[in-house]
N, C-alpha and C positions, 0 to 999 in steps of 0.2 A: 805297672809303671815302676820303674826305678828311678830312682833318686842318688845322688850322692851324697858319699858323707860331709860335704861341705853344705848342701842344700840342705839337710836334714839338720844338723848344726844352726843353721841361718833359722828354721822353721822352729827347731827350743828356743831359741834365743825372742825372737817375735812372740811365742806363747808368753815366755817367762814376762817380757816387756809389757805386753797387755796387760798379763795378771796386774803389773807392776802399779800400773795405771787407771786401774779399778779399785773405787774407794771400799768397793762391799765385798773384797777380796783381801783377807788376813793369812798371812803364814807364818810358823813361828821355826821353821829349818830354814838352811842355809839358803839362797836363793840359788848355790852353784849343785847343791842336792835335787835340790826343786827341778832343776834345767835339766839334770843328768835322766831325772827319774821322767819328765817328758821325751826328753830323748829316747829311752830304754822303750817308752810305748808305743812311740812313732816306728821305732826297727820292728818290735812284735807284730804291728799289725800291717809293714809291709812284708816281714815273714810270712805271716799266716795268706795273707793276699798273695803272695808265691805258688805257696802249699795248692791253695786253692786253684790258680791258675792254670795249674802241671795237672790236677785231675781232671780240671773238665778238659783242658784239649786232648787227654788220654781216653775219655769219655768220650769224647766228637771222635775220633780216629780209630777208635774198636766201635765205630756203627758199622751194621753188614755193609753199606754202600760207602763209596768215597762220598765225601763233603767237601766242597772247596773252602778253604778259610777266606774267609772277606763277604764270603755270599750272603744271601739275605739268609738262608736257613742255618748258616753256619753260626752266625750271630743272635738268630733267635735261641738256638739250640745252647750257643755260650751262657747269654743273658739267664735261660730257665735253669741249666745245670749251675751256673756260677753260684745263682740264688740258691737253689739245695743243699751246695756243700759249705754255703756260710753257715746256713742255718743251721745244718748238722753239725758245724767244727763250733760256731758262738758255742754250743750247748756243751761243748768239752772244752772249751778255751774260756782262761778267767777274763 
């Protein structure tokens, strides 16, 4: 899924605000630090969800057979490969 960078923006600013709003939540940096560095992790892990994306449909499309994308196998096959290559990227991704 993509996002823009205005939703993405709307989406730190909501985090920062909850934090804001929770009494058992202390920070002692700037709140526009604070905002930037959810931000910065929000782009990471729609990066890496990219990453991941572009292998499994390279993954589905070098099967010996065609696959239709939409199909019921097509999506079973996304869902188990999507799961693999998180697993394998969390383990090399901070």
């Amino acid at each position: 899924m993509k996002l823009s960078r205005e939703k993405i923006l709307a989406i730190s600013h909501a985090v920062l605000n909850y934090l804001d709003n929770d009494d058992a939540v202390e920070y002692y940096e700037d709140p526009q630090v604070i905002r930037q560095q959810i931000l910065h992790m929000i782009e990471s892990e729609m990066k890496a969800d990219e990453l991941i994306d572009g292998l499994v449909r390279r993954k589905i499309e070098t099967q010996k057979r065609s696959i239709v994308e939409g199909s019921d196998e097509w999506e079973v096959l996304y869902r188990k490969y999507y799961e693999e290559e998180q697993a394998r990227h969390r383990k090399v991704m901070p």
